[in-house]
VOPAPA-863915 format. One line per field, with one value per residue (C-alpha): residue number from 1; residue in one letter; x, y, z. Coordinates in Angstrom, 3 decimals, padded with zeros to 6 digits, m for minus. Example, Ala and Ser with C-alpha at 12.3 -4.5 7.8 and 13.67 -1.06 7.14 Angstrom:
2
i [1; 2]
aa [A; S]
X [012.300; 013.670]
Y [m004.500; m001.060]
Z [007.800; 007.140]
END
This chain:
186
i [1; 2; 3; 4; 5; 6; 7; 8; 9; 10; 11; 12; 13; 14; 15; 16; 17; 18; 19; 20; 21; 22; 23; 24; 25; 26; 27; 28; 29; 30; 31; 32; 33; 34; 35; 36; 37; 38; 39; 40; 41; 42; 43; 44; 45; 46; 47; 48; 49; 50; 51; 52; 53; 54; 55; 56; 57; 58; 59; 60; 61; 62; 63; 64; 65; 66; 67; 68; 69; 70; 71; 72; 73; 74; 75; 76; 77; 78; 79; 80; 81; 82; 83; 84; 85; 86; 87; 88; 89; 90; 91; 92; 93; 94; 95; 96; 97; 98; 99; 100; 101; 102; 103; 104; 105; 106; 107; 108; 109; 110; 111; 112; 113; 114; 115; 116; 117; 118; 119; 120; 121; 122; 123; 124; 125; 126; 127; 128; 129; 130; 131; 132; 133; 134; 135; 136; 137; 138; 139; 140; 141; 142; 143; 144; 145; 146; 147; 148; 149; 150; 151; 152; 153; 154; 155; 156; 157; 158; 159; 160; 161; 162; 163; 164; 165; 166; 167; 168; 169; 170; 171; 172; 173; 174; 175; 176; 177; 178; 179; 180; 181; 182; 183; 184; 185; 186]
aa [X; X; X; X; X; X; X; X; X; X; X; X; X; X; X; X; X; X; X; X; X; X; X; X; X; X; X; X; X; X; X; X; X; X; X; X; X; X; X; X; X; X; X; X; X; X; X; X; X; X; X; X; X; X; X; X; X; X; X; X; X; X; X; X; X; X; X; X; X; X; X; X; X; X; X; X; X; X; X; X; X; X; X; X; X; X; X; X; X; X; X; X; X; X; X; X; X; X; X; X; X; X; X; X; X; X; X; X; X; X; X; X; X; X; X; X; X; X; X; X; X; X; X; X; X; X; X; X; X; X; X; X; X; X; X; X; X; X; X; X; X; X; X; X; X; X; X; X; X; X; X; X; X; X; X; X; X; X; X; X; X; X; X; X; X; X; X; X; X; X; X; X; X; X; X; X; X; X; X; X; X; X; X; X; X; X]
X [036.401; 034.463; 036.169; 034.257; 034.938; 032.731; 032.765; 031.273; 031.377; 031.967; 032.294; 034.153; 034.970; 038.752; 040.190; 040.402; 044.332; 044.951; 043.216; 045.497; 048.162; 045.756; 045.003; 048.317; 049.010; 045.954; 046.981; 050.318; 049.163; 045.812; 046.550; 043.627; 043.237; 043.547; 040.114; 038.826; 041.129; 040.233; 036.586; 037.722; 038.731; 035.440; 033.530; 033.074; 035.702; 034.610; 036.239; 035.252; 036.610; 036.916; 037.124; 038.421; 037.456; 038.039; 035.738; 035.691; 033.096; 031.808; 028.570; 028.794; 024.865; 024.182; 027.103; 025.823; 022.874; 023.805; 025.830; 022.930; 020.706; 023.064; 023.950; 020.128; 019.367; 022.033; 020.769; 023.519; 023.207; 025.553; 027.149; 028.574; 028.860; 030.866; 030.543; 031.939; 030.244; 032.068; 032.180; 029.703; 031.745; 032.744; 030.859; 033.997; 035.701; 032.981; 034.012; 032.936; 034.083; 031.246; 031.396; 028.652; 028.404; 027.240; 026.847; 029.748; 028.249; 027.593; 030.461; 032.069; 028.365; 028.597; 031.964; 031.110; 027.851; 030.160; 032.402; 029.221; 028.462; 031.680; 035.418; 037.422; 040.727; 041.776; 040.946; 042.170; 040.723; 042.073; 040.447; 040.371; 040.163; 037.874; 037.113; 038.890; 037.141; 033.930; 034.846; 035.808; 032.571; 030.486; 031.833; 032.092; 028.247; 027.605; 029.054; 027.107; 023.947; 024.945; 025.341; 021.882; 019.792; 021.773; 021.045; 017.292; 017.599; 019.095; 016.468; 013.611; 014.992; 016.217; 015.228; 015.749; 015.576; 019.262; 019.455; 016.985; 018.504; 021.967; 020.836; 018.865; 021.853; 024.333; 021.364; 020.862; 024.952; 025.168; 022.013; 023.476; 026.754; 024.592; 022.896; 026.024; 027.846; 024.793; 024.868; 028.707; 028.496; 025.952]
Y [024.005; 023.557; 022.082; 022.443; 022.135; 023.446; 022.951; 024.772; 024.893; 028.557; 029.414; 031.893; 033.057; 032.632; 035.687; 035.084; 035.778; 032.879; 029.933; 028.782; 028.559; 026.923; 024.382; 023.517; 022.916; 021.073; 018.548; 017.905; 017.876; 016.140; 013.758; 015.112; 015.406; 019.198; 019.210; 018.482; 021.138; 023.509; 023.202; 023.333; 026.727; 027.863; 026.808; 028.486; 026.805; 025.004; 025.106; 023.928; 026.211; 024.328; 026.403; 024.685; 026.430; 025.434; 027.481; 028.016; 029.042; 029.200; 028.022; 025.172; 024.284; 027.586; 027.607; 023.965; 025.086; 028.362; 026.517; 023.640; 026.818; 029.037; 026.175; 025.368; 028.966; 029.175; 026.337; 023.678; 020.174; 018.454; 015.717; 014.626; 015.148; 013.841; 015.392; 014.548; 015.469; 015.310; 012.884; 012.518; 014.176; 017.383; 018.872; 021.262; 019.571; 018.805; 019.145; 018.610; 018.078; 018.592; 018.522; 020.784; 021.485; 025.251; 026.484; 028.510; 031.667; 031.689; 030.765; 033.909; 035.154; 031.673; 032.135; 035.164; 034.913; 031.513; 034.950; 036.381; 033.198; 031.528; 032.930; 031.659; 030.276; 029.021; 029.458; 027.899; 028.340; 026.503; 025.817; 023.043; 023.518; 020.520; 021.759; 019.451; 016.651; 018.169; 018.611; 014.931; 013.838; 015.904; 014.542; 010.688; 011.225; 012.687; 009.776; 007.522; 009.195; 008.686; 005.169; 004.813; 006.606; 004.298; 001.052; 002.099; 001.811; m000.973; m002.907; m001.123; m003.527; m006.326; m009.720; m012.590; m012.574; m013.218; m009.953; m007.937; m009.473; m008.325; m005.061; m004.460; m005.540; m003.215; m000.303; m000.956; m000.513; 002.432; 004.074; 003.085; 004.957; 008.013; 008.131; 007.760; 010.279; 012.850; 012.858; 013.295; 016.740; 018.129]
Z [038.565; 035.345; 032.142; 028.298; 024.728; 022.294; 018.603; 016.220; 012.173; 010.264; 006.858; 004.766; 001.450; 000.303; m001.960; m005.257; m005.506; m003.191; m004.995; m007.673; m004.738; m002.467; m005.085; m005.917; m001.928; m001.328; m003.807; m002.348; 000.913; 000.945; m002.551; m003.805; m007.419; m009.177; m009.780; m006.289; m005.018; m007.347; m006.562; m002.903; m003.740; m005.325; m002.195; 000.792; 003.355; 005.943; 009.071; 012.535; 015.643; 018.871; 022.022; 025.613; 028.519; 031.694; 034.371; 038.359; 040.484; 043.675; 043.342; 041.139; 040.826; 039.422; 036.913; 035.991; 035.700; 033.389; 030.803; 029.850; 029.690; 027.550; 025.024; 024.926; 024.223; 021.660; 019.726; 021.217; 022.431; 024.863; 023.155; 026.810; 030.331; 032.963; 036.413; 039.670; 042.805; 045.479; 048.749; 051.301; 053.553; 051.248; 048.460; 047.963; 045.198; 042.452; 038.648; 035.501; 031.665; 029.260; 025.297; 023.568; 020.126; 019.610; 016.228; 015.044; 014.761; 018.108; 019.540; 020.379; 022.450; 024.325; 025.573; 026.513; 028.425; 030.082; 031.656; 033.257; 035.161; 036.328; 036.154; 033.153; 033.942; 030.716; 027.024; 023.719; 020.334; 017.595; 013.516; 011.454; 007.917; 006.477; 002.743; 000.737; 002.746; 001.812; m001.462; m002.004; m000.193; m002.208; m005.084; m004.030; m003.239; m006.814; m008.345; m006.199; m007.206; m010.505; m010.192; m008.271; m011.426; m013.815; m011.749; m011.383; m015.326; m015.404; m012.723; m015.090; m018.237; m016.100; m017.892; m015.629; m011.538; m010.973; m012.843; m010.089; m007.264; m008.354; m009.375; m005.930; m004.102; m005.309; m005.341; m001.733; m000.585; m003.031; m001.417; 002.236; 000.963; 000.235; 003.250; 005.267; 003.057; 003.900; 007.385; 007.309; 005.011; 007.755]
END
């Protein structure tokens, strides 16, 4: 028996009848201010689908083997693996839970090619919507930018050295902020 969840991120347009309604719930729910959740609304959502599979098989090695190929393929990584392999007196009961991320838009063909090389027991799919905490990212990050061109100024026209080092110290947190802010909106 073989245990997964994969994760993937997928985009879609909302209609345009349901933003104004959408905005007014996102601010309620996530505290967001009208104009983040109206420019929620104008971008594409962004939702990640995570689907749990848990597999069986008779020849375990193979299947093993299979899945590391087909998320490869596919364009996924494993993010983690735990496997058990048995006892050195029976090889019968060896399992495994691995996490792989799989791009969204190839979820659905994983999952499928996964039915052509072990038996699926289970399945779950579920979606999280994540657009307003893109939104508010994006934004946060504009602001920092912001910040960074007008400190750059600032260091450009700074008179005395206790000025600089000042300057450069706040630069450098607002540049770590941006970097750290990047890597969360991928």
């Amino acid at each position: 028996k073989l245990s997964n969840k994969f994760d993937g991120t997928i985009t879609s347009e909302m209609k345009e009848a349901e933003e104004m309604e959408t905005a007014d719930e996102a601010v309620l729910e996530e505290g967001t201010s009208k104009e983040s959740a109206k420019e929620a609304v104008r971008t594409e959502r962004k939702l990640i689908r995570t689907a749990d599979l848990n597999l069986e098989t008779e020849n375990y090695d193979s299947l093993m083997v299979g899945l590391e190929q087909q998320i490869t393929e596919l364009g996924g990584y494993i993010e983690y693996k735990d496997a058990y392999h048995g006892n050195y007196y029976s090889s019968r009961n060896r399992n495994a839970n691995i996490t792989a991320r799989i791009p969204s838009e190839k979820l659905d063909e994983f999952t499928g090619k996964v039915a052509e090389i072990g038996n699926i027991t289970y399945e779950s799919e579920s979606v999280k919507d994540v657009t307003l905490q893109y939104v508010d990212l994006s934004s946060h990050k504009k602001m920092l930018q912001t910040e960074q061109e007008r400190l750059m100024e600032l260091l450009e026209n700074a008179a005395t050295m206790e000025d600089i080092i000042t300057i450069e110290s706040r630069l450098s947190e607002v540049r770590y902020q941006i970097e750290s802010m990047e890597s969360q909106l991928r």
